[in-house]
C-alpha positions as CSV (number, residue, x, y, z in Angstrom):
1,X,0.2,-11.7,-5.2
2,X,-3.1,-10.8,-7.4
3,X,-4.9,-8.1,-6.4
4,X,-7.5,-9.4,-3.7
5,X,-8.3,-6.9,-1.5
6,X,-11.2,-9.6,0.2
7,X,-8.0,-11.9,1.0
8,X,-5.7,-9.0,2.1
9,X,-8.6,-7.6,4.7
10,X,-9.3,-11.1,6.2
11,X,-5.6,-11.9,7.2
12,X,-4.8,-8.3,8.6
13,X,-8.0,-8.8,10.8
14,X,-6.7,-12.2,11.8
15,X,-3.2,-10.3,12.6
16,X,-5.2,-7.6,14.8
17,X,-7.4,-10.0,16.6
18,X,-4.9,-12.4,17.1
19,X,-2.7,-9.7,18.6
20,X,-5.3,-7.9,20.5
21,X,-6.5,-11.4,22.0
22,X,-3.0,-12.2,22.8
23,X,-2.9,-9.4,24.9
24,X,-6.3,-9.7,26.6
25,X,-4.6,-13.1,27.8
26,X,-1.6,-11.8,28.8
27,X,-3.2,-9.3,31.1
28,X,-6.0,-12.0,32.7
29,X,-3.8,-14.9,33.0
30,X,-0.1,-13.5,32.9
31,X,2.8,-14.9,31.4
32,X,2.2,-18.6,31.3
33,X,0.3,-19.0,28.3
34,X,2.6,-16.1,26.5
35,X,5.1,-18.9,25.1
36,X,2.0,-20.8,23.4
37,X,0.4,-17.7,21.9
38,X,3.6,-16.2,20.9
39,X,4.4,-19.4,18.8
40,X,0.7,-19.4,17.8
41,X,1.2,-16.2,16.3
42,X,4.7,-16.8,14.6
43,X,3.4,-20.0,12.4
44,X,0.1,-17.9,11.5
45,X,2.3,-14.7,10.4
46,X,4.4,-17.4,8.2
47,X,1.6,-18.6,6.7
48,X,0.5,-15.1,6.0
49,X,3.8,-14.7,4.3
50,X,3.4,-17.7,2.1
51,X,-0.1,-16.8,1.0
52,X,1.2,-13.0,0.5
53,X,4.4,-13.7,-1.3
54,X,4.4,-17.1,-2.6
55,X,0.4,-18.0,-3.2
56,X,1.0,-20.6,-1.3
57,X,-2.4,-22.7,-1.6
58,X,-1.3,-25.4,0.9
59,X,-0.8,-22.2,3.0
60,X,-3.9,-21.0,2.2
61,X,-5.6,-24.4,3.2
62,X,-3.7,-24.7,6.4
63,X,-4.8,-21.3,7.9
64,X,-8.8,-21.4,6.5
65,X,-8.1,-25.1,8.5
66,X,-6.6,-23.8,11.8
67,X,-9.4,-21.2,12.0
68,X,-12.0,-23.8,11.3
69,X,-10.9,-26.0,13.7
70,X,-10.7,-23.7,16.5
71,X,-14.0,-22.2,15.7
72,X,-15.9,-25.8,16.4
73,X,-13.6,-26.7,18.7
74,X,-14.4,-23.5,20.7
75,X,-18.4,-24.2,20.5
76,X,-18.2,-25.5,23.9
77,X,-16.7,-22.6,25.9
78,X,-19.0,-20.3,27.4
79,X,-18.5,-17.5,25.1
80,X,-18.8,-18.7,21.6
81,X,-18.7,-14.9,19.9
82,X,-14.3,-16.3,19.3
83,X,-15.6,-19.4,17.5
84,X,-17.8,-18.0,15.3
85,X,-15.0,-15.4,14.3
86,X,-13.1,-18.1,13.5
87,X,-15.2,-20.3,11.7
88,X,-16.4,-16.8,9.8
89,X,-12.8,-15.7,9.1
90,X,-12.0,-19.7,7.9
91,X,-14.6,-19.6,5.0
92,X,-13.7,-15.8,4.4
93,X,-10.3,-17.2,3.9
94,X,-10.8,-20.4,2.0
95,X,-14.0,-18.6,-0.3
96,X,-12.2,-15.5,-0.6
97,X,-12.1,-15.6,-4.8
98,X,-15.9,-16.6,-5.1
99,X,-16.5,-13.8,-2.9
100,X,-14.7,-11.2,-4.7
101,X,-15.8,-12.4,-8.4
102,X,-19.3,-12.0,-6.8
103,X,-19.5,-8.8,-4.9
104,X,-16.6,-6.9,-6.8
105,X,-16.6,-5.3,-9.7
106,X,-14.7,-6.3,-12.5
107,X,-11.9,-3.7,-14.1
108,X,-13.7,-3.7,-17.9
109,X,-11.5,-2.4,-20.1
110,X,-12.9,-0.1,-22.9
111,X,-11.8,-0.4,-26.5
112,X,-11.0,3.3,-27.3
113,X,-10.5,2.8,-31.0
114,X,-14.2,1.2,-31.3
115,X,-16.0,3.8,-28.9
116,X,-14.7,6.6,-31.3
117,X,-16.1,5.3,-34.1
């Protein structure tokens, strides 16, 4: 995988929110949606994977999707503040390249034999 530290940031925050959400559930509900967002987790982490070690685009696709998806389909809950992290996270994902060429700076290399000149 390239070095982008943009990408890298916005999946580990999708791990840790995912994670710490899972748990939220599991202590306001219980144990009957565990099964759901345990498998909801799995299929994200391998998608993570394929991104990390395969730069996977179809992987890259499906996730920014998923998170899209669930942002506008969570618009109508009371609490829209996990939608819009989705739908944030989503374009994050899927815009992560124009984002770093725009707000990172690029490694320039320097010509040494010309400088001393």
């Amino acid at each position: 995988m390239k070095d982008r530290p943009i990408l890298k940031i916005a999946l580990a925050l999708t791990l840790l929110l995912e994670i710490v959400l899972v748990v939220g559930v599991y202590q306001v509900i219980g144990p009957e949606r565990l099964i759901g967002q345990t498998i909801r987790i799995i299929i994200q982490l391998l998608l993570i994977l394929f991104i990390i070690f395969q730069s996977s685009n179809r992987a890259l696709f499906i996730l920014t999707a998923y998170h899209i998806l669930n942002g506008l389909i969570g618009f109508s809950m009371e609490n829209p503040s996990i939608s819009i992290y989705h739908v944030v996270i989503g374009c994050v994902i899927y815009f992560h390249e124009e984002l770093e060429n725009r707000f990172l700076p690029k490694n320039k290399t320097v010509d040494k034999s010309k400088s001393l000149k």
